[in-house]
N, C-alpha and C positions, 0 to 999 in steps of 0.2 A: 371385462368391461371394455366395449368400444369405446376411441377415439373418439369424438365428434364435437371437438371443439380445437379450431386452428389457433395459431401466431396472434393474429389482432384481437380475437374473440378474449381470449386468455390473459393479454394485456389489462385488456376494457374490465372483464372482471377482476380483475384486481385490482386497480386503481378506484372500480367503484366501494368494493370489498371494503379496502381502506377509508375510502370516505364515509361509509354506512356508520364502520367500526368508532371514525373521532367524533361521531353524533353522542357517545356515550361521555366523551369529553366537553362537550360544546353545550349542548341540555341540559336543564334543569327536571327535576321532578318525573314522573314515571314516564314521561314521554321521551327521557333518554334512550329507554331499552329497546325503542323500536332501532336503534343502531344493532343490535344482535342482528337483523338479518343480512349484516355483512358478511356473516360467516357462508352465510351460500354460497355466492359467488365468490369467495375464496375457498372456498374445498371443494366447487364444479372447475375451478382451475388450477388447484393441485391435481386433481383426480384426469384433470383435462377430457373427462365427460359430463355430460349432463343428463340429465335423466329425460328433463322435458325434451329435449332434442329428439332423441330416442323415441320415446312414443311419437311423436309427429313425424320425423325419420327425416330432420336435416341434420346437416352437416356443413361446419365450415372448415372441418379443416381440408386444404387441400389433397393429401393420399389418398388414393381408395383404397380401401381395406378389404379383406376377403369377407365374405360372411358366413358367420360362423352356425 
C-alpha cells in the first residue's frame, strides 16, 4: 500500500477521528452511532494511506515514492 497521506493530513485525521469517536459519549439515542465513522480517519492514519486519495491520485505527503 502507498503512502499518501503526510505529517499534517495525519494529525487532522486523528484529532477528527477522536472527536467523531466522543459523539458516542456526548449523544443520546441512535444518533450516537454516527460517531462510528471515526474509525475512518483513524485507520486511514494508522495505515497513513487512504484509498480515496488513491483513486483521484493525490498526495500530501511530501516523498515521492517510486511507482510500483
Amino acid at each position: 500500500m502507498k503512502i499518501n497521506i503526510g505529517s499534517t493530513d495525519r494529525v487532522i485525521r486523528i484529532v477528527l477521528g477522536i472527536a467523531l469517536l466522543s459523539l458516542l459519549f456526548i449523544l443520546e439515542g441512535n444518533v450516537r452511532y454516527l460517531g462510528l465513522i471515526g474509525i475512518i480517519p483513524l485507520a486511514t492514519a494508522a495505515m497513513r494511506s487512504c484509498p480515496l486519495y488513491s483513486i483521484i491520485g493525490l498526495s500530501t505527503c511530501p516523498a515521492k515514492q517510486p511507482s510500483k
